[in-house]
C-alpha positions in Angstrom: 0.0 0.0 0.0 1.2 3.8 -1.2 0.4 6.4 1.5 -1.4 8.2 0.0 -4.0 6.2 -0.8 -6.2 7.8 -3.3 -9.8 7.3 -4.3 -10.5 6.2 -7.8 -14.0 7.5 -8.7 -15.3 8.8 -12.3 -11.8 8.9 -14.2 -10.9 11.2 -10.9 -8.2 10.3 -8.3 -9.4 12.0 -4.9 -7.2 12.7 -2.3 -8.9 10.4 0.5 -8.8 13.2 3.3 -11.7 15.1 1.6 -13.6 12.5 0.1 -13.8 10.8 3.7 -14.6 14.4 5.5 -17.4 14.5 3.1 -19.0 11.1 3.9 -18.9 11.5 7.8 -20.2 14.8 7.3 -23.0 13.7 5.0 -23.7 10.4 6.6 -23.5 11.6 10.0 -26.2 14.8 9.2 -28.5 11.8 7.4 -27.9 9.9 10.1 -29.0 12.9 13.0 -32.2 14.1 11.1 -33.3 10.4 10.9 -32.8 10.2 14.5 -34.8 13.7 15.1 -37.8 12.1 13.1 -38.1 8.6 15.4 -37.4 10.8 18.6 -40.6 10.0 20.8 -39.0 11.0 24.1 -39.7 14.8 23.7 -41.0 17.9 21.2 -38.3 18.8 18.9 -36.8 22.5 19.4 -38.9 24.8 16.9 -36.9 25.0 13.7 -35.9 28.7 14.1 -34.4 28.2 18.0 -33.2 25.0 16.4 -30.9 26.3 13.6 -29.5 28.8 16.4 -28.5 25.9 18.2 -26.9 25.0 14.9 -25.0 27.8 14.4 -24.0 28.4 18.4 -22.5 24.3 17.5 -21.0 24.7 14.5 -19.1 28.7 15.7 -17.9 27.1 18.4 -16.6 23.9 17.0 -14.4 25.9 14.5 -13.4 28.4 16.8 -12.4 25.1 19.6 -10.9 23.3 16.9 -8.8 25.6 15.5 -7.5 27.2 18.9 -6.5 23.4 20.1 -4.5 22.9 16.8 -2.6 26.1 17.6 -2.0 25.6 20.7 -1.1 21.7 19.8 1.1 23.0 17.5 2.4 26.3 18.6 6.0 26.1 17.6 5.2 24.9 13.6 2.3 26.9 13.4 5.0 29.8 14.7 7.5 29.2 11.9 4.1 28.6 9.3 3.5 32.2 9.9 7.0 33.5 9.7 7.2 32.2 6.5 4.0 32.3 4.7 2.1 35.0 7.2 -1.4 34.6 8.8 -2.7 32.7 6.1 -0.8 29.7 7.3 -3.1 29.8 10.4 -6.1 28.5 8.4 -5.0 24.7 8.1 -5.0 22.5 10.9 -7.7 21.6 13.7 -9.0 19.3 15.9 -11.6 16.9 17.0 -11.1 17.2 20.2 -11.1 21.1 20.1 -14.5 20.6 17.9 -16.6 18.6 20.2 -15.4 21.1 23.4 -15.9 23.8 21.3 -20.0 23.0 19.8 -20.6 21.9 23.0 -19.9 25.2 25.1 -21.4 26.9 21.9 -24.7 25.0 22.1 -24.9 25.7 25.6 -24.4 29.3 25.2 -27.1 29.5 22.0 -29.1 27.6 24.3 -28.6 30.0 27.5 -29.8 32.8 25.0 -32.8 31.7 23.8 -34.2 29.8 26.8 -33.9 26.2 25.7 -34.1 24.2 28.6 -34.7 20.8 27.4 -31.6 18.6 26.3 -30.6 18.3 22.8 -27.5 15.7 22.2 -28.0 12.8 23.2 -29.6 12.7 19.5 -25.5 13.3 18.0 -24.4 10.8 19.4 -24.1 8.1 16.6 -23.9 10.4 14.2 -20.9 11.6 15.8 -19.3 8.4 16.4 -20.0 7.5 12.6 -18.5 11.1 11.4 -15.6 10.8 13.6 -14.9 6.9 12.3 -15.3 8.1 8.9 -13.1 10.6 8.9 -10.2 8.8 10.8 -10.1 6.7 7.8 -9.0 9.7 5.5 -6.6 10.5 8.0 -5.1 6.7 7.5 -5.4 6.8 4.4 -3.6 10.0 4.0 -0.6 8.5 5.7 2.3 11.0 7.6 1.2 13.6 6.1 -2.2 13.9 8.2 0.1 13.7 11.5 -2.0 11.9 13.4 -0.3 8.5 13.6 1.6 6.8 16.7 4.8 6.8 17.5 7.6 4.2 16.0 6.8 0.1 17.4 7.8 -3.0 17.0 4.2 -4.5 17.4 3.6 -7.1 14.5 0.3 -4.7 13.3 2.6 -1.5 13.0 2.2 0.2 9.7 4.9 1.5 7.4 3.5 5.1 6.0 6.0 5.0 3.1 9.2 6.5 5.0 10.4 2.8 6.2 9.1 3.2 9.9 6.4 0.9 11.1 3.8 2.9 13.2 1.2 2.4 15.7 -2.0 3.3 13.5 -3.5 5.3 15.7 -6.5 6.1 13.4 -7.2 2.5 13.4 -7.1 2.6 17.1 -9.8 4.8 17.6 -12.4 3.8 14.4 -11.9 0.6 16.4 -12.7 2.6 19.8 -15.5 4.2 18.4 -17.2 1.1 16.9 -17.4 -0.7 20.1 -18.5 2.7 22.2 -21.5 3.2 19.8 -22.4 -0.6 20.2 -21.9 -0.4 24.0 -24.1 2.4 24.3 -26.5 1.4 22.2 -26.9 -1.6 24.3 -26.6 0.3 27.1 -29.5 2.7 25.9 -31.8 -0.5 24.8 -31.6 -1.6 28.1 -35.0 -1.5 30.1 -34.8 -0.3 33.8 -38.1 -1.5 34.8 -40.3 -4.4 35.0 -41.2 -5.9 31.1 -40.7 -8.7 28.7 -37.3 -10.2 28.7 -36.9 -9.0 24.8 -38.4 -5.2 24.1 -38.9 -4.4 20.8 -36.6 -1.4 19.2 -40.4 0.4 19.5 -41.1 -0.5 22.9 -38.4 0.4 25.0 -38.4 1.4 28.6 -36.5 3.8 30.5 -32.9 3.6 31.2 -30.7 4.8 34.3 -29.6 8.2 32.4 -31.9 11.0 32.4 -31.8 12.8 29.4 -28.5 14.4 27.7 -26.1 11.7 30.1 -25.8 9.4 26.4 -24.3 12.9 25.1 -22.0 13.2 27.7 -21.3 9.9 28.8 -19.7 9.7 24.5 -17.8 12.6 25.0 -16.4 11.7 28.8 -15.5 8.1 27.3 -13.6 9.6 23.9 -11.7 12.5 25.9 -10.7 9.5 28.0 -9.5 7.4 25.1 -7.7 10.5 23.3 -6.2 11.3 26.6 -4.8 7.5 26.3 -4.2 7.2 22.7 -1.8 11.1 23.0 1.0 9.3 25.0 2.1 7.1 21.7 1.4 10.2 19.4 4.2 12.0 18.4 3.4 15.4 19.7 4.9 18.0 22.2 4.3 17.2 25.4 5.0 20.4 27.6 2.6 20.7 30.4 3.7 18.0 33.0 4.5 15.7 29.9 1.1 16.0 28.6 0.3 17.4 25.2 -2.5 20.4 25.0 -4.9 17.9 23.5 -4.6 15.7 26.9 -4.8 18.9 29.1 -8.1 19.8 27.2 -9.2 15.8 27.0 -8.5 16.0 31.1 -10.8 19.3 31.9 -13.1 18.0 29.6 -13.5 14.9 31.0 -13.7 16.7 34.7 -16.4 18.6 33.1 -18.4 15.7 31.3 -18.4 14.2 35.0 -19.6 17.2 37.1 -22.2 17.4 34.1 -23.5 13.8 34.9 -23.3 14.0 38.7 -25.8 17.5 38.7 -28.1 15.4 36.3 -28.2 12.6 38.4 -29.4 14.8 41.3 -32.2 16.2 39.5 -35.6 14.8 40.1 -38.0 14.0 37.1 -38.5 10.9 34.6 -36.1 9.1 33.3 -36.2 8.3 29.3 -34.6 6.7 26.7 -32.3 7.1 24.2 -32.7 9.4 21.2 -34.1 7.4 18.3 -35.7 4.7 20.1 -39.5 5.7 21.8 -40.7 4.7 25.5 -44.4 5.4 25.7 -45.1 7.9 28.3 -41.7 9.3 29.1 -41.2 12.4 29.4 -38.0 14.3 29.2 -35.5 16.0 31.6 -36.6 19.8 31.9 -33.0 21.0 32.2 -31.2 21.5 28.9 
């Protein structure tokens, strides 16, 4: 295999970085508005508050994502400007900066316009599928995505083209990702209560969470992975031998907990996932 590996398609060859972006975007907002339309649990935001929300997620996922890959990167994203200017600051981001980043900017849209009730738990898969996606393009892509591992003699290290066999670290987490969606979608399926032994995907009772923990519970369990999956990444590690991304996976994760813990406290019905419809439940007032 030549890294990189392009994509064949109508007498074209694609870089795969692009190509896969565009599928896990696509896919993933499919994937979300299908979601929406089965979600039983609770009225959908009106569609005007609704595309604020949108926007609040989308700001602050490019402004996250962009100020972790600076300050990931400060020392080449230094010399970038030095020698090309500030247009050199457009490439490079992050998915960790982009999911820290819509989140605060969904909860600031939502602190605006008065939304109360919780909205994520419905990105979820789609996230995990965009996310799984796209770490295929990086892959694909080889060293010149710079997100692979460090150097390793493991018998499933890759060579990228340069003669060194590397932990695929995109591999890693599309792995990762696969068996968190499938854990919490069992998890999620999961009745609480008394009922048959088998529910049907229609008639499913309430689980342990209250509404928005599936949201957070993704988001505590992939910070906690990244945080992991950083110390064979070949990145600066500065503060206390961590890298910016594991400083930012760490007060995410602190966050994603304290977020759990005040939902846990709150009194009202428990429901069940996004997607999947429980007769009666209602949904967690709180947004």
């Amino acid at each position: 295999m030549t890294f990189p590996v392009e994509i064949l398609a109508f007498g074209f060859r694609l870089h795969p970085h692009p190509v896969m972006e565009l599928i896990g975007y696509a896919g993933g907002s499919q994937l979300y508005f299908w979601l929406r339309r089965r979600d039983r649990r609770q009225a959908p935001v009106p569609i005007e508050p609704n595309l604020w929300l949108i926007v609040g997620c989308v700001f602050g996922a490019l402004v996250g994502a962009k100020l972790l890959a600076l300050a990931e990167n400060w020392r080449a994203a230094t010399a970038a400007v030095a020698k090309d200017g500030p247009v050199a600051l457009v490439a490079g981001k992050t998915i960790v900066g982009g999911l820290l980043g819509g989140w605060a900017g969904v909860e600031v849209a939502k602190r605006f316009l008065g939304v109360r009730q919780s909205t994520g738990d419905l990105f979820v898969f789609p996230l995990a599928f965009g996310i799984a996606v796209g770490r295929v393009g990086c892959f694909l892509t080889g060293l010149a995505d710079h997100t692979h591992g460090v150097a390793t003699t493991l018998p499933w290290g890759v060579d990228f083209g340069d003669g060194v066999r590397r932990h695929p670290t995109q591999l890693y987490e599309i792995g990762f990702l696969l068996l968190l969606a499938v854990g919490l979608y069992a998890r999620l399926r999961r009745p609480s209560g008394p009922g048959p032994a088998r529910p049907s995907p229609n008639d499913i009772g309430p689980t342990l969470q209250p509404a928005g923990a599936a949201f957070r519970a993704f988001l505590f369990c992939y910070l906690a992975f990244r945080f992991v999956v950083e110390f064979i990444k070949p990145s600066d590690k500065p503060l206390l031998g961590l890298s910016a991304i594991q400083a930012a996976c760490l007060l995410g994760c602190v966050a994603c907990a304290a977020s759990l813990a005040r939902r846990r406290r709150r009194k009202g019905t428990v429901t069940a996932p996004a997607g999947w419809g429980t007769a009666g439940a209602t949904a967690d007032p709180h947004g």
